[in-house]
N, CA, C and O atoms as CSV, one atom per row, in Angstrom:
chain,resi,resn,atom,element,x,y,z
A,1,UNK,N,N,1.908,23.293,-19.584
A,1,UNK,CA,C,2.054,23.327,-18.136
A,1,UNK,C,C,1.684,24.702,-17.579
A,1,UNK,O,O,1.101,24.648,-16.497
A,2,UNK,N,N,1.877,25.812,-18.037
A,2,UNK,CA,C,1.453,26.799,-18.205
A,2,UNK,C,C,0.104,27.209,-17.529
A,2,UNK,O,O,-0.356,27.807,-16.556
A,3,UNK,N,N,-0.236,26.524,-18.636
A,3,UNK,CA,C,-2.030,26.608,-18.411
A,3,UNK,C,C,-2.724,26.280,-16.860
A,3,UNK,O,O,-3.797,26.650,-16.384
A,4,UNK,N,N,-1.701,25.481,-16.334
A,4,UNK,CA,C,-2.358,24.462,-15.437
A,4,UNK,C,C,-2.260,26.261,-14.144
A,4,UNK,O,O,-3.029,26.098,-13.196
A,5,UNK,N,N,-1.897,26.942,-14.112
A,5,UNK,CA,C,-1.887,27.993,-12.990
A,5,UNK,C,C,-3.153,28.987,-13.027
A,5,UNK,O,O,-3.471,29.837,-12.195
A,6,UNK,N,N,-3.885,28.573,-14.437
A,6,UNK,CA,C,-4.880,29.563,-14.634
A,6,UNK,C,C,-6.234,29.273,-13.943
A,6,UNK,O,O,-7.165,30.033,-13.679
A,7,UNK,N,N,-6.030,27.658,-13.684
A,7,UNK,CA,C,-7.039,26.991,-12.688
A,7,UNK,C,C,-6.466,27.472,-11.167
A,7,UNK,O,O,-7.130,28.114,-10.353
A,8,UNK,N,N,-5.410,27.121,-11.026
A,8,UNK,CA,C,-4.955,26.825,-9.253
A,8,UNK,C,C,-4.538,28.445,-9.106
A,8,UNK,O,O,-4.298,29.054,-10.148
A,9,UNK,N,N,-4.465,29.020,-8.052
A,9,UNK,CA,C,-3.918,29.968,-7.661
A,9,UNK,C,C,-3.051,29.525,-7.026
A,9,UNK,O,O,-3.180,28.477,-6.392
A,10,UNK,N,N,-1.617,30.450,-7.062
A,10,UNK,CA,C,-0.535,29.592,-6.803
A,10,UNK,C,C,0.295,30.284,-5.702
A,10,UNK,O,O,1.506,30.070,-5.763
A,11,UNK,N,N,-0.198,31.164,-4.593
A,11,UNK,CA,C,0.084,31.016,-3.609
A,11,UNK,C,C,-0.944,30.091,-2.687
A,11,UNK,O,O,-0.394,29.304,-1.917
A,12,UNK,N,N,-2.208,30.122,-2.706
A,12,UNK,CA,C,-2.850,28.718,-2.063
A,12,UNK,C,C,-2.263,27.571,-2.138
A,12,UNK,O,O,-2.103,27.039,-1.039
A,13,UNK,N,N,-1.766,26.817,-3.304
A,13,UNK,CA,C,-1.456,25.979,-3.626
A,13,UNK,C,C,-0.083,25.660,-3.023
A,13,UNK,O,O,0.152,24.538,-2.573
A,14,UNK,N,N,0.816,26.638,-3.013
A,14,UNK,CA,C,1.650,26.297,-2.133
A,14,UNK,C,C,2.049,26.717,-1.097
A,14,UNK,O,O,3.217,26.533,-0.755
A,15,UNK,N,N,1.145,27.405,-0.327
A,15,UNK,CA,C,0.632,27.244,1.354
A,15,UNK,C,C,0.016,25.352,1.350
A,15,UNK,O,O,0.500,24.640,2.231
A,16,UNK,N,N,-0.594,24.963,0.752
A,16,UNK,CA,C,-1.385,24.100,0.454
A,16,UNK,C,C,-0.205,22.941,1.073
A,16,UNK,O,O,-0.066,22.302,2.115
A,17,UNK,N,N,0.624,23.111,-0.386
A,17,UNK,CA,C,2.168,22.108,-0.555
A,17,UNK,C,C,2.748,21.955,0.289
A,17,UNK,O,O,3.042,20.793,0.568
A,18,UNK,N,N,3.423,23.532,1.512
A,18,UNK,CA,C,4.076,23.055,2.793
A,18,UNK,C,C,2.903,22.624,3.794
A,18,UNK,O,O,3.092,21.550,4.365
A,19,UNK,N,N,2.110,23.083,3.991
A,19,UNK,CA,C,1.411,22.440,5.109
A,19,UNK,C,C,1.104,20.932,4.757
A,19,UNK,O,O,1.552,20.194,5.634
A,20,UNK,N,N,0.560,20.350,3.875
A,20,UNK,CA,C,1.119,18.817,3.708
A,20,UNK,C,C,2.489,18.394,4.075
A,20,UNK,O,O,2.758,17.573,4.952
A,21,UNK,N,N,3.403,19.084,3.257
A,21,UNK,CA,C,4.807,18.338,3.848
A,21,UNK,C,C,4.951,18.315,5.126
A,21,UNK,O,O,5.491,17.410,5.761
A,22,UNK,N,N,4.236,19.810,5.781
A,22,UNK,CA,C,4.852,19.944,7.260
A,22,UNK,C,C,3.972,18.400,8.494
A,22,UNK,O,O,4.498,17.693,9.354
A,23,UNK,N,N,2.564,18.454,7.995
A,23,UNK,CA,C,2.043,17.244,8.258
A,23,UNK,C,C,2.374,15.724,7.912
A,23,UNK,O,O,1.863,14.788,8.528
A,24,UNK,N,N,3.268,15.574,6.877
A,24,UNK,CA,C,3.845,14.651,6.383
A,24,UNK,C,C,4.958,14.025,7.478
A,24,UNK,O,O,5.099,13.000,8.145
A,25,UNK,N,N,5.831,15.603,7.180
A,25,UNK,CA,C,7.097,15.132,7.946
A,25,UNK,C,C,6.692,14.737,9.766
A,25,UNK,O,O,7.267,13.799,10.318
A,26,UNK,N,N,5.620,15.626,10.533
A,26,UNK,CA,C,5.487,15.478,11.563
A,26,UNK,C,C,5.014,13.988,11.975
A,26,UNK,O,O,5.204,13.508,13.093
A,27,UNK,N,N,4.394,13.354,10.945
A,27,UNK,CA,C,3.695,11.732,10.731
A,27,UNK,C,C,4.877,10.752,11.163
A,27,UNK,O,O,5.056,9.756,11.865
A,28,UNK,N,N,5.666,11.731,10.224
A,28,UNK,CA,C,7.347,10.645,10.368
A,28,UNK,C,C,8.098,10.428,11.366
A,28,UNK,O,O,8.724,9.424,11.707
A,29,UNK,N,N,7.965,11.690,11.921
A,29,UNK,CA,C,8.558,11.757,13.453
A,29,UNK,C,C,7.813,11.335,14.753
A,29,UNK,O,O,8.591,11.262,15.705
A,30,UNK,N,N,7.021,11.151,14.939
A,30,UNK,CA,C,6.059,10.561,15.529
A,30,UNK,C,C,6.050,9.621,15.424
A,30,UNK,O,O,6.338,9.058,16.480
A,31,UNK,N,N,5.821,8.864,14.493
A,31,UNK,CA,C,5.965,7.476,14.636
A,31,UNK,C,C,7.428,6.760,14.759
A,31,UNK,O,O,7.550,5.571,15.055
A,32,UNK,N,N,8.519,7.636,14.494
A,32,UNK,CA,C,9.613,7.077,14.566
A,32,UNK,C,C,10.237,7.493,16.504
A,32,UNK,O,O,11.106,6.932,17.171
A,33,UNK,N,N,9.351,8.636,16.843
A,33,UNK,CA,C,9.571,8.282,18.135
A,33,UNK,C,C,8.914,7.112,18.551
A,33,UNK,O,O,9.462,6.595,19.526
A,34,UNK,N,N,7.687,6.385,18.034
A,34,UNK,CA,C,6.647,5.790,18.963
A,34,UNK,C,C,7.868,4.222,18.915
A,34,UNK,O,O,7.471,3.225,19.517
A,35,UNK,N,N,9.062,4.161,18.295
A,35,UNK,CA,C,9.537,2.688,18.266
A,35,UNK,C,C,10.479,2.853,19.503
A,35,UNK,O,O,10.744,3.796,20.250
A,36,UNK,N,N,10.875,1.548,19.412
A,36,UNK,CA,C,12.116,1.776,20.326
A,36,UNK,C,C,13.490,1.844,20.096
A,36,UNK,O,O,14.416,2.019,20.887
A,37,UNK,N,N,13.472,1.624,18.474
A,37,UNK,CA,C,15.305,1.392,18.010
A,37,UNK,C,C,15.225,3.496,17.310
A,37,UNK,O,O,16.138,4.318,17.239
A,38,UNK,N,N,14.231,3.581,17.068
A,38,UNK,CA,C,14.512,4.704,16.639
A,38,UNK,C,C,14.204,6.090,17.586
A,38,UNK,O,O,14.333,7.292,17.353
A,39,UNK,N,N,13.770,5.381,18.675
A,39,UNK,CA,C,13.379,6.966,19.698
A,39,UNK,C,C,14.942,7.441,20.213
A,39,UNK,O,O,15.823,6.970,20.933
A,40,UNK,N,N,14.738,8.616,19.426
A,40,UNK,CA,C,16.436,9.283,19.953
A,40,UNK,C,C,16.150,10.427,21.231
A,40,UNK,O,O,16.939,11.270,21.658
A,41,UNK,N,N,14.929,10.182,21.616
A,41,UNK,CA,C,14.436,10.926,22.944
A,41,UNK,C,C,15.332,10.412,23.918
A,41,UNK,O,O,16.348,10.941,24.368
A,42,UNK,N,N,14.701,9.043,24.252
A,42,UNK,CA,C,14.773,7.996,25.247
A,42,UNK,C,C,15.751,6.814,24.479
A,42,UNK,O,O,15.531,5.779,23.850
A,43,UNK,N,N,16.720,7.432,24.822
A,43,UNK,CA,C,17.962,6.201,23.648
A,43,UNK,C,C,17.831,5.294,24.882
A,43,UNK,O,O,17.959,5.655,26.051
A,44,UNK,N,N,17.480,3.708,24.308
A,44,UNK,CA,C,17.416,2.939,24.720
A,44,UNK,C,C,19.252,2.368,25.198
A,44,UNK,O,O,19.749,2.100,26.292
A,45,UNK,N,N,19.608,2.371,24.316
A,45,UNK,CA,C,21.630,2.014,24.091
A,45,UNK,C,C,21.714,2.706,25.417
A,45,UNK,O,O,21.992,1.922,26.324
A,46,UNK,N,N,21.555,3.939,25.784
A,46,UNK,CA,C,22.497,4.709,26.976
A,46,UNK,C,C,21.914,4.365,28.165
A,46,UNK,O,O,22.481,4.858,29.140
A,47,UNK,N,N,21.012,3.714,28.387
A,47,UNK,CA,C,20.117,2.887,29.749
A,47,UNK,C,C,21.333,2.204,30.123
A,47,UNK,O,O,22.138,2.839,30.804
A,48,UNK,N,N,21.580,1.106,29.816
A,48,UNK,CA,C,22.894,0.110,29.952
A,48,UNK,C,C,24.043,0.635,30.299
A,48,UNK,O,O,24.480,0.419,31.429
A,49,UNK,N,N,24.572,1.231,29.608
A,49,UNK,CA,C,25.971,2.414,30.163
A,49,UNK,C,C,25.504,2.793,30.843
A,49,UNK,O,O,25.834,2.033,31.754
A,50,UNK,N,N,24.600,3.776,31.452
A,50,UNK,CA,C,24.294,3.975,32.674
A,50,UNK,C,C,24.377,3.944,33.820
A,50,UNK,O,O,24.877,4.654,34.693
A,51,UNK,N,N,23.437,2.382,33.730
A,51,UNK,CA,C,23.502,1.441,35.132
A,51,UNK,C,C,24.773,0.709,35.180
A,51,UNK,O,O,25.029,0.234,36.287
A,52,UNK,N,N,25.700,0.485,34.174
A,52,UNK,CA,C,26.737,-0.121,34.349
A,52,UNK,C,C,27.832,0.789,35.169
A,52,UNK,O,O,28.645,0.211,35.891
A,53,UNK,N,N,27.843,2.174,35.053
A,53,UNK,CA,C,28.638,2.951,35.477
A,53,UNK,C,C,27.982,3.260,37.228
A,53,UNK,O,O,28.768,3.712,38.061
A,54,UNK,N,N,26.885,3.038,37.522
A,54,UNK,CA,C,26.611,3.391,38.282
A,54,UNK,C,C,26.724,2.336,39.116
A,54,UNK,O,O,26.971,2.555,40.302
A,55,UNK,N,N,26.572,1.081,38.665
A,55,UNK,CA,C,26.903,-0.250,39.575
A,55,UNK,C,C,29.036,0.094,39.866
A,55,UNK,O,O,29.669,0.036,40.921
A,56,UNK,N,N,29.284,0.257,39.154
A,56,UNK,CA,C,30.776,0.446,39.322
A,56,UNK,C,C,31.049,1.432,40.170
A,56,UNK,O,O,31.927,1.120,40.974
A,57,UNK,N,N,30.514,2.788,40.323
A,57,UNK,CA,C,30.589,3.814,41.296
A,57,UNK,C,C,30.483,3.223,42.516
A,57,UNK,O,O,31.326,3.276,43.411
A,58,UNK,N,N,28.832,2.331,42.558
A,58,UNK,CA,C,29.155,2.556,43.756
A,58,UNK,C,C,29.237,0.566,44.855
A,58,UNK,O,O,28.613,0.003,45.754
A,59,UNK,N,N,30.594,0.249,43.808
A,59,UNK,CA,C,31.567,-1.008,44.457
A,59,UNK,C,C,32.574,-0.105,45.716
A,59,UNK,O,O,33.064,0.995,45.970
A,60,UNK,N,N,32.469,-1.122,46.085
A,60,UNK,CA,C,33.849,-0.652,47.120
A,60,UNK,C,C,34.972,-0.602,46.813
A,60,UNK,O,O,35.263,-1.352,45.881
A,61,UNK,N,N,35.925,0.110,47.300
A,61,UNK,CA,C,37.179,0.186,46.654
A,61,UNK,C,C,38.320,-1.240,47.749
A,61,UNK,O,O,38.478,-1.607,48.913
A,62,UNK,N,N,38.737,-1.498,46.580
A,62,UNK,CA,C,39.699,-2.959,47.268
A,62,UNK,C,C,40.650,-2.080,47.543
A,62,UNK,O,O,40.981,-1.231,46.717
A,63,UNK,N,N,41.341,-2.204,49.039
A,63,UNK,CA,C,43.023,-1.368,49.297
A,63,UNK,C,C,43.375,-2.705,49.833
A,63,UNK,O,O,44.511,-2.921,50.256
């Protein structure tokens, strides 16, 4: 295993290594914004609470 560094130079190689991961991971996030159960931007769940609280604000008050 050794051997194998006498080919690669091994700070390229792992500049090489994070910039893949960092492109990797950014792939992941991106597409996990592009859904709708997983965009934690635009939480779909807190739309509903929302408008529910806001329909309740603004009822009239019964005296």
């Amino acid at each position: 295993m050794w051997r194998l560094w006498y080919y690669f130079d091994v700070r390229r190689t792992l500049v090489a290594l994070h910039v893949g991961l960092a492109v990797l991971a950014f792939t992941i996030h991106f597409i996990l914004l592009s859904t709708d159960r997983y965009n934690w931007l635009e939480d779909a769940s807190a739309a509903p609470a929302a408008a529910a609280a806001l329909e309740s604000s603004e009822a009239p008050a019964a005296t």
